[in-house]
C-alpha positions as a Markdown table, in Angstrom:
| # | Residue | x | y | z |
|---|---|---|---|---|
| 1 | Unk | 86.0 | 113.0 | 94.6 |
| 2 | Unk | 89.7 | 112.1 | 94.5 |
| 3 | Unk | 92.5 | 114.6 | 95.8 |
| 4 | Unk | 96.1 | 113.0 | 94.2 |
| 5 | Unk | 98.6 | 114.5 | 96.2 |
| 6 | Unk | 102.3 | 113.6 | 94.3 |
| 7 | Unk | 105.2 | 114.7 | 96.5 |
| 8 | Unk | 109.1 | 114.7 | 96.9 |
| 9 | Unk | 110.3 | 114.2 | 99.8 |
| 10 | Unk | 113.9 | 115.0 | 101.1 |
| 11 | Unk | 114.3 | 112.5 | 103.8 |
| 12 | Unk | 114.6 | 115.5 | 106.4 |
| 13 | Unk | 112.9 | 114.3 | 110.2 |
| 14 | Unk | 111.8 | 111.0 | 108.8 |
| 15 | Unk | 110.4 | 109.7 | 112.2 |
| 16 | Unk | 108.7 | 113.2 | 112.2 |
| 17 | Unk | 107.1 | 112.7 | 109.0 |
| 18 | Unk | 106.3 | 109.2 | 110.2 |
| 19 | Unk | 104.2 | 109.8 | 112.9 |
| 20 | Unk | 102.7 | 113.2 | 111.5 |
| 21 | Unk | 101.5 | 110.9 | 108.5 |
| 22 | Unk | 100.3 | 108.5 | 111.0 |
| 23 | Unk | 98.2 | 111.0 | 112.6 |
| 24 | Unk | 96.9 | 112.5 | 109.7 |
| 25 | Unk | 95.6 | 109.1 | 108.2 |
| 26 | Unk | 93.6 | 108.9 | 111.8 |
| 27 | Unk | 92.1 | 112.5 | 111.4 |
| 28 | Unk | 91.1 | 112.4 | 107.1 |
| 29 | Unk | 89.3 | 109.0 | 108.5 |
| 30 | Unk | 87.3 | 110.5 | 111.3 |
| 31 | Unk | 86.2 | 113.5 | 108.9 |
| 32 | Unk | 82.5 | 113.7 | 107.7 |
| 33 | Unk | 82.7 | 112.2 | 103.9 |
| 34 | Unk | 85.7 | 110.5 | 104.3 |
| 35 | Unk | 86.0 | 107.1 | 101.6 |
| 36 | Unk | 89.4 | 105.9 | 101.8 |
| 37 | Unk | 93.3 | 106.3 | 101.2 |
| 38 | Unk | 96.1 | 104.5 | 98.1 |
| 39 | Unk | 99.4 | 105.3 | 99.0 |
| 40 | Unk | 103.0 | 104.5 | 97.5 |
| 41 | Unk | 106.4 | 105.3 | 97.7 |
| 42 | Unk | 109.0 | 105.1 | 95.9 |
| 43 | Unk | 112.7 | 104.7 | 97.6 |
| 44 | Unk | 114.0 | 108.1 | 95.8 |
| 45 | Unk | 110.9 | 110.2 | 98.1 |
| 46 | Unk | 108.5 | 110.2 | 95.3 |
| 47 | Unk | 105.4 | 109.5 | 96.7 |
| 48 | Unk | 101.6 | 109.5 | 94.9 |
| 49 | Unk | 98.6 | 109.2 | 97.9 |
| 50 | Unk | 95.1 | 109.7 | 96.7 |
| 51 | Unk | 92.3 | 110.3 | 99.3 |
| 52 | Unk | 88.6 | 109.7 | 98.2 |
| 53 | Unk | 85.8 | 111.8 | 99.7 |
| 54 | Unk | 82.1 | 111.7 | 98.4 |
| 55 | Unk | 82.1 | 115.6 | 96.8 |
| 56 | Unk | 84.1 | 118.4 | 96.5 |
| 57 | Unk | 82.5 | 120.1 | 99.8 |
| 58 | Unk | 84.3 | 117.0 | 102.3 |
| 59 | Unk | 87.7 | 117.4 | 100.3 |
| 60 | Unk | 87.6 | 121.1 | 101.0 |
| 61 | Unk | 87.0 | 121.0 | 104.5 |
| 62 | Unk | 89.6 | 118.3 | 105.0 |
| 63 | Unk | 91.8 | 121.0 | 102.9 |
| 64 | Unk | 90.9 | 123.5 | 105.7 |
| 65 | Unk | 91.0 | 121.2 | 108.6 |
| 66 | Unk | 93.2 | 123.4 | 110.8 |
| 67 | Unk | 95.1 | 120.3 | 112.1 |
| 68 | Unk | 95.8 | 119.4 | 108.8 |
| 69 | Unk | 96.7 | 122.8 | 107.6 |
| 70 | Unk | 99.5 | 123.0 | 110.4 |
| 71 | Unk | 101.2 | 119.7 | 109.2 |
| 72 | Unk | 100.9 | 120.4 | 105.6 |
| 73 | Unk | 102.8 | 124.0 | 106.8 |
| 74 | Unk | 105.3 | 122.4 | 108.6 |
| 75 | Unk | 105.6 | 119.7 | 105.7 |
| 76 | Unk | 106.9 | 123.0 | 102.9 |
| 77 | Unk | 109.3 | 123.8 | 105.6 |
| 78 | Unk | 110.7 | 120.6 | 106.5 |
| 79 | Unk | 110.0 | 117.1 | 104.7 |
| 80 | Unk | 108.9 | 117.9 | 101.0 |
| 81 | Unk | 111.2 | 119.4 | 98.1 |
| 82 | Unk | 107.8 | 119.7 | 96.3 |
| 83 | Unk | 104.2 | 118.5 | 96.1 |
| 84 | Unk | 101.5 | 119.1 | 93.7 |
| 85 | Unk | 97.4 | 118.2 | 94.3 |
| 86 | Unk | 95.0 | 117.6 | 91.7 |
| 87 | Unk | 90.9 | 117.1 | 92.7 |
| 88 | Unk | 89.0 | 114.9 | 90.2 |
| 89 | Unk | 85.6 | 113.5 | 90.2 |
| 90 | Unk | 85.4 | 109.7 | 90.0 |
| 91 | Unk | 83.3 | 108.4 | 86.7 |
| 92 | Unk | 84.2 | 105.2 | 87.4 |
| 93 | Unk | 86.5 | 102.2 | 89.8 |
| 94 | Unk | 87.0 | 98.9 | 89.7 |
| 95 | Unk | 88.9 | 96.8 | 92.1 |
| 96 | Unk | 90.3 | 93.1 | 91.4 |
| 97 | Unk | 92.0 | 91.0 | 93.9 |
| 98 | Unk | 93.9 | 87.5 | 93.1 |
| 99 | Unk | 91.3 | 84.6 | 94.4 |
């Protein structure tokens, strides 16, 4: 599964934001299912992270994760303008890195 979480963020407590990201990279990686993390920003806020669990049961409980539901709580009132989550199923990946 794939959660693509797209979200604007309004520069508000960026050393906040920094270290609650930080420790919620540590946490998603230390739950049961857990397969990885892409993440990009762009200078404007816009940022796209997509975490990868192995079914829709892991994603949920990360969802529910009560750590992780206080952060993503404090992120609507303080660091994001807006953020929007999509959950897919993976069909498919490849991967290519320059020899």
């Amino acid at each position: 599964m794939a959660v693509i979480f797209v979200s604007f963020r309004n520069g508000t407590d960026m050393i906040g934001y920094a270290d609650a990201a930080a420790a919620m990279d540590a946490l998603a990686a230390a739950q049961p299912g857990y397969r990885g993390v892409d993440s990009a920003r762009e200078a404007d806020g816009m940022g796209i992270t997509v975490s990868y669990w192995t079914d829709d049961a892991a994603a949920i409980a990360w969802r529910d994760h009560p750590e992780h539901a206080a952060i993503r709580e404090r992120g609507r009132s303080l660091w994001y303008d807006s953020y929007s989550v999509a959950v897919t199923q993976v069909q498919r990946a490849y991967h290519w890195t320059r020899p």
